[in-house]
NULO-443605 format. One record per atom (N, C-alpha, C): residue in one letter; x, y, z. Coordinates in steps of 0.2 Angstrom, whole numbers. Example, Ala and Ser with C-alpha at 12.3 -4.5 7.8 and 13.67 -1.06 7.14 Angstrom:
BEGIN
<A,<66,-28,39>>
<A,<62,-22,39>>
<A,<66,-16,39>>
<S,<64,-11,35>>
<S,<68,-5,36>>
<S,<64,0,39>>
***
This chain:
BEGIN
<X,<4,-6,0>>
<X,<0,0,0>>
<X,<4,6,0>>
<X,<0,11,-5>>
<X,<6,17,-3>>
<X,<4,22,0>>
<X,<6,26,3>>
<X,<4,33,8>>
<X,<-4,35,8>>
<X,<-4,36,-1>>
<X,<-10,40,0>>
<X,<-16,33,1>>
<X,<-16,28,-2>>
<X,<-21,21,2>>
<X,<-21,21,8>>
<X,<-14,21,13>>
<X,<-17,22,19>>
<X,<-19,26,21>>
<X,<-19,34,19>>
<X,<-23,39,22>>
<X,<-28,38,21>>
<X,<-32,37,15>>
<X,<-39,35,14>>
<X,<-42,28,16>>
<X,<-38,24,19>>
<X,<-42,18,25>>
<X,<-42,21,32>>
<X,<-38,25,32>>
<X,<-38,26,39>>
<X,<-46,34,40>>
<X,<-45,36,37>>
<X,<-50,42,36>>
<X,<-56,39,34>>
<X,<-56,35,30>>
<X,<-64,28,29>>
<X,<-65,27,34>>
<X,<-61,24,39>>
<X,<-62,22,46>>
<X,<-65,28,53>>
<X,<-60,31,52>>
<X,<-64,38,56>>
<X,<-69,39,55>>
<X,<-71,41,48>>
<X,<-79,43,47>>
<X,<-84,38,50>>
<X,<-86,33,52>>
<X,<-87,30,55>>
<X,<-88,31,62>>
<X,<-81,31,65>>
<X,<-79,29,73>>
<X,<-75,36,74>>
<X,<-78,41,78>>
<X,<-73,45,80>>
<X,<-68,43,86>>
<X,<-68,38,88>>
<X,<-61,34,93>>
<X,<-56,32,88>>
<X,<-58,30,82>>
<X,<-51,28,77>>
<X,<-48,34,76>>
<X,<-50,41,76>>
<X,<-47,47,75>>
<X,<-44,49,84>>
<X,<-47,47,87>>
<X,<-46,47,93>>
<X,<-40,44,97>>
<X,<-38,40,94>>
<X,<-34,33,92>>
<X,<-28,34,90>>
<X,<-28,36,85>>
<X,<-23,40,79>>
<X,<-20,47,81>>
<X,<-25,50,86>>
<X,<-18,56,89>>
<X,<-15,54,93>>
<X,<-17,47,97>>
<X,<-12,47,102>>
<X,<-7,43,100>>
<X,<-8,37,96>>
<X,<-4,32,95>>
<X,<-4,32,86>>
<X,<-1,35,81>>
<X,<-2,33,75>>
<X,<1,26,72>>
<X,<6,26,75>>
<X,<8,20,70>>
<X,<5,14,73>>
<X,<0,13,79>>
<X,<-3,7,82>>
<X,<-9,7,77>>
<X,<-11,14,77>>
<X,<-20,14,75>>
<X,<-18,12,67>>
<X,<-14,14,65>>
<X,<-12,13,56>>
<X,<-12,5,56>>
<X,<-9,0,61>>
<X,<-6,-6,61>>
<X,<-15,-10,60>>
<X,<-17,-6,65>>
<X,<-23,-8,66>>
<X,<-28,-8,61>>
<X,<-29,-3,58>>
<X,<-34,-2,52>>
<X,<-32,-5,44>>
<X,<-23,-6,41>>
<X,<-21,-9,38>>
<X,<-16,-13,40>>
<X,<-16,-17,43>>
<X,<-10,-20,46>>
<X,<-4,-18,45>>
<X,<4,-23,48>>
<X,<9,-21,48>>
<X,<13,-18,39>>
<X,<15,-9,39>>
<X,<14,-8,32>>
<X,<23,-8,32>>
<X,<24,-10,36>>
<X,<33,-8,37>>
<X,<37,-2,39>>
<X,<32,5,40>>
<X,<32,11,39>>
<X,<36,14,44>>
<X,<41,17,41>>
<X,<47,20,46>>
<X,<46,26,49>>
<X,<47,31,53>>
<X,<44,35,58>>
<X,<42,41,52>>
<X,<46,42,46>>
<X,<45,47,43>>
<X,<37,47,39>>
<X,<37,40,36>>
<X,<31,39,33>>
<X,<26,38,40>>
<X,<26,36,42>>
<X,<21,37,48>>
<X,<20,45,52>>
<X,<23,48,49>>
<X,<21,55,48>>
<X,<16,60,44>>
<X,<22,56,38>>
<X,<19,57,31>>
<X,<10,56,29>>
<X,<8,50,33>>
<X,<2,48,33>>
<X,<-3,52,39>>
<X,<0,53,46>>
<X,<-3,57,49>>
<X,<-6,65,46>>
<X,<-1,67,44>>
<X,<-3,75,41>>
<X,<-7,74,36>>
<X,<-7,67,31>>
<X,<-14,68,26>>
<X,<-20,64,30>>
<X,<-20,60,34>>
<X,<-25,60,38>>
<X,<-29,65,41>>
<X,<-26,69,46>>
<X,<-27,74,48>>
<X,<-31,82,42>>
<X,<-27,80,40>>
<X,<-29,86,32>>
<X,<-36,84,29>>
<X,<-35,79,26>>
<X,<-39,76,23>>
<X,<-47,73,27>>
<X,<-45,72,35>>
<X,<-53,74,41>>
<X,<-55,80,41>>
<X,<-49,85,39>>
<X,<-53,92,40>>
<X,<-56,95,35>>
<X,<-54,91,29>>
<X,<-57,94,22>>
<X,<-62,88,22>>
<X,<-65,84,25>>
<X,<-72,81,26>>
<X,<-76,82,31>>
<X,<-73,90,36>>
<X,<-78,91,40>>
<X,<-77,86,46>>
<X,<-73,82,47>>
<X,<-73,78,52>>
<X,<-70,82,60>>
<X,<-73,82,65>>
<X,<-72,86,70>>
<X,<-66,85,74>>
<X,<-59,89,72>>
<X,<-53,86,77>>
<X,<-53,91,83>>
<X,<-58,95,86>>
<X,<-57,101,91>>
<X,<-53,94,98>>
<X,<-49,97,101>>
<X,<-46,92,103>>
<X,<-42,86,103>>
<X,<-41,87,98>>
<X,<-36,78,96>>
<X,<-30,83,95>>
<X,<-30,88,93>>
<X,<-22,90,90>>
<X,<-19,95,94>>
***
């Protein structure tokens, strides 16, 4: 899977469940392992994918008023 696949499973999943967003600010590279299993991803990409998670819930209106 590449970066942007995992943004968009992990943000499908929020939209659903506001604990998987919940999840994801405290612990990212658990809540990722969790929603797409182990992707190998090194602290950088695992960054990489939080900023477009995060970006990509606020451009769907998803409420982070406290997670960040």
């Amino acid at each position: 899977m590449d970066i942007q696949q995992i943004v968009d499973a992990v943000v499908s999943q929020a939209q659903g469940s506001p604990e998987v967003l919940q999840g994801f600010a405290a612990d990212p590279a658990s809540a990722i392992e969790g929603i797409v299993g182990d992707q190998g991803l090194d602290a950088a990409a695992v960054s990489e994918v939080a900023q477009g998670v995060f970006a990509q819930a606020q451009e769907g209106g998803l409420d982070l008023a406290g997670l960040l």
